[in-house]
MIMAR-459418 format. One record per residue (C-alpha): residue number from 1; residue in one letter; x, y, z. Coordinates in Angstrom, 2 decimals. Example, Ala and Ser with C-alpha at 12.3 -4.5 7.8 and 13.67 -1.06 7.14 Angstrom:
! residues 2
  resi  resn       c1       c2       c3
     1     A    12.30    -4.50     7.80
     2     S    13.67    -1.06     7.14
! end
This chain:
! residues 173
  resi  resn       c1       c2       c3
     1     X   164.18   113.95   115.98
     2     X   166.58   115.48   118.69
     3     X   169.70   115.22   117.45
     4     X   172.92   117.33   117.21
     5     X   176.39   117.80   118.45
     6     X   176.54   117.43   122.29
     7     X   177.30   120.58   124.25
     8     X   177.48   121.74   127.87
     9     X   176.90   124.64   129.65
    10     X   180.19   125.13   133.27
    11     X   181.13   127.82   134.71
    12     X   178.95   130.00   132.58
    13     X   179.84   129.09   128.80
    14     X   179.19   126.41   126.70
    15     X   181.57   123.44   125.42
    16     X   181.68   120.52   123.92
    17     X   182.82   116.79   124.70
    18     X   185.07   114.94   123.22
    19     X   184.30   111.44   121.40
    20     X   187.12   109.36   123.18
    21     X   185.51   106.47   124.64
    22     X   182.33   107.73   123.90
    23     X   180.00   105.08   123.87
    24     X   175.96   104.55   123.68
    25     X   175.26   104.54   127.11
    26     X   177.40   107.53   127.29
    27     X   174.74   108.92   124.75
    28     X   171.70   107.39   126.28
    29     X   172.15   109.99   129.74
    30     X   172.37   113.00   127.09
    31     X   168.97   111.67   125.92
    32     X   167.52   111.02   129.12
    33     X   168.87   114.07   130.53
    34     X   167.32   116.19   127.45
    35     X   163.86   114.11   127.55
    36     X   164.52   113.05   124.46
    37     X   164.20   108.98   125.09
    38     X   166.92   107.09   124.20
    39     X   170.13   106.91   121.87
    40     X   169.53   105.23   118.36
    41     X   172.88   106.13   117.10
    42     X   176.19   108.23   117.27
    43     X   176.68   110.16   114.38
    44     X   179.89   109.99   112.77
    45     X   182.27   112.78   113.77
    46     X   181.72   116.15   111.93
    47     X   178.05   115.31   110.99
    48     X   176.09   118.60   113.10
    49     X   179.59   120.02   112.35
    50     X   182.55   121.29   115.11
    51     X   182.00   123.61   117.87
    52     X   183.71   126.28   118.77
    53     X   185.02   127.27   122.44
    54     X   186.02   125.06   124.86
    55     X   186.25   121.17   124.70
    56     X   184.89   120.60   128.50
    57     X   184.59   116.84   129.07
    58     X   187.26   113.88   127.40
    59     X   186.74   110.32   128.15
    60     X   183.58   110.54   129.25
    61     X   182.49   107.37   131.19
    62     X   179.18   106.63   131.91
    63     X   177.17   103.72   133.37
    64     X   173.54   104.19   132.46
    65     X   172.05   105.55   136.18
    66     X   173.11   109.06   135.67
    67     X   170.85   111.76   135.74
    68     X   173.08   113.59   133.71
    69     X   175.87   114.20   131.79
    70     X   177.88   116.37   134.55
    71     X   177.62   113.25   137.11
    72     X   179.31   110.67   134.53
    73     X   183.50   110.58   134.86
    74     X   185.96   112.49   133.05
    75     X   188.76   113.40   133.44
    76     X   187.48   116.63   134.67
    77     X   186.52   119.78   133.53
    78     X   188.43   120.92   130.85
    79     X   191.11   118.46   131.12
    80     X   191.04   116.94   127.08
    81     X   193.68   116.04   123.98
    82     X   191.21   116.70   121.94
    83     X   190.38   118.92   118.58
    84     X   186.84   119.92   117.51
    85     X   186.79   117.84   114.68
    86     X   186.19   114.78   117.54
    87     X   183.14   116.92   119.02
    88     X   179.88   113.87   119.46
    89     X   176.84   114.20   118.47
    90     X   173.43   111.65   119.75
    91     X   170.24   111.27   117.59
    92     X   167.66   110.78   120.09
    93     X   164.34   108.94   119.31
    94     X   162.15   111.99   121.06
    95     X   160.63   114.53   118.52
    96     X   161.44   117.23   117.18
    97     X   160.75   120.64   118.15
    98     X   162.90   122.78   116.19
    99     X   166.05   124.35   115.70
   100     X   167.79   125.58   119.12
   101     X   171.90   126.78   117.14
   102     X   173.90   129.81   117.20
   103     X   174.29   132.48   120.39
   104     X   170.60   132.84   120.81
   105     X   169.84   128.70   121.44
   106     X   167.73   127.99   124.47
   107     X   169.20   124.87   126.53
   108     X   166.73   122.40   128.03
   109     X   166.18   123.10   131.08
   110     X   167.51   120.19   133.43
   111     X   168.65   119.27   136.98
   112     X   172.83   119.76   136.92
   113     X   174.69   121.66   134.40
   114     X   172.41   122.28   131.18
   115     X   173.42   120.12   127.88
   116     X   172.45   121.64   124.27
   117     X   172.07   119.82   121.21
   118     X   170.48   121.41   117.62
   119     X   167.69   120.35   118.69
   120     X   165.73   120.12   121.75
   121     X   162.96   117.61   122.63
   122     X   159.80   116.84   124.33
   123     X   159.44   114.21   127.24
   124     X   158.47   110.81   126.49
   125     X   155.04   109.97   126.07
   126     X   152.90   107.27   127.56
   127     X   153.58   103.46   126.23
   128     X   157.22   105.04   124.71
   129     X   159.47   102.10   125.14
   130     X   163.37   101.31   124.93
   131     X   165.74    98.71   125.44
   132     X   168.45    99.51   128.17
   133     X   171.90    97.60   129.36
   134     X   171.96    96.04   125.75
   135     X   174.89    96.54   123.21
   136     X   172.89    98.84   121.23
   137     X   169.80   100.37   121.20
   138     X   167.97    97.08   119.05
   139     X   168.80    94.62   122.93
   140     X   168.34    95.01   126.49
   141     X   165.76    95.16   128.98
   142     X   162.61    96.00   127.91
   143     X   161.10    99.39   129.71
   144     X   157.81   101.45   129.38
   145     X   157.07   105.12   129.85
   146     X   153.68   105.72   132.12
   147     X   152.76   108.86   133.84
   148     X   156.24   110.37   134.12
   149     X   158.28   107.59   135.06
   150     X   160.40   104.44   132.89
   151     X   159.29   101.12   134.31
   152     X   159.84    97.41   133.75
   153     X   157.73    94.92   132.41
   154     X   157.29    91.35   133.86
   155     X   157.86    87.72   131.66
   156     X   154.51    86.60   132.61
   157     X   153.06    85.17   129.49
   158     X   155.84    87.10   127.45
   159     X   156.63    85.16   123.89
   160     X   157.98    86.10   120.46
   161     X   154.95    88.03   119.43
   162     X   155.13    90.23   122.22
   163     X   158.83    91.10   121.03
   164     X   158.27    91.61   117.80
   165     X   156.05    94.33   119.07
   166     X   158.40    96.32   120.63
   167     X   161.32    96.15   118.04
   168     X   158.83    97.17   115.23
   169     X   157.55    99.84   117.57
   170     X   162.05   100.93   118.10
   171     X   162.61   100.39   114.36
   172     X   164.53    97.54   114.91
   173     X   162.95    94.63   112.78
! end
């Protein structure tokens, strides 16, 4: 799965981001950004362990539109009250390609400042599907992954059986 503790590449060197106010959407644009899906949880803190370095981004607001991580508020670069023990961490529902840790790691390579977790992932496939503007990752609008792009899908005809689909196919009962 992609997973790992969140970090970001300014200014030529890569830091971390502190968990205040971090939320699931905040988590969803990490997983976008990376092409790893969606967010299906936040790890509790210290779980890919602490970085090292520089805490970069604190209070970290995003909406759900971003592209990535670097267009989402803060309260600017660098600017934190932070300790690495509060470093966040995503698990993504994109798959696994391996381990990307330690001074050799490989970043994704995305539009905007590059973000690093353990582990990297490939794009969404065809038919992938996820729930956004919900609570959580188990409600929200229902969209679908087709030839490179996240669309919508229409109520026409929609019933229960339909949904049941899609949370079995997101693990969500």
């Amino acid at each position: 799965r992609c997973q790992g503790r969140v970090e970001i590449l300014y200014n030529g060197s890569w830091g971390t981001v502190c968990d205040d106010d971090w939320d699931i959407v905040d988590a969803n644009v990490v997983c976008r950004q990376l092409g790893c899906g969606h967010a299906i949880t936040l790890p509790a803190a210290m779980t890919f362990g602490q970085g090292s370095g520089p805490i970069f981004l604190d209070n970290v607001d995003c909406k759900g539109w971003e592209a990535a991580l670097s267009e989402c508020w803060s309260h600017g670069w660098g600017i934190h009250n932070c300790y690495h023990y509060e470093d966040v961490a995503v698990v993504c529902n994109g798959s696994e390609v391996g381990f990307l840790g330690g001074s050799v790691a490989s970043p994704c390579h995305v539009q905007g400042h590059n973000v690093l977790l353990t582990t990297c992932c490939h794009p969404a496939g065809d038919g992938s599907i996820r729930l956004v503007s919900g609570a959580d990752t188990c409600q929200g609008r229902v969209e679908i992954f087709y030839r490179g792009n996240w669309g919508t899908v229409c109520d026409d005809d929609w019933g229960l059986s339909d949904a049941s689909v899609v949370c079995k196919q997101l693990g969500c009962g």
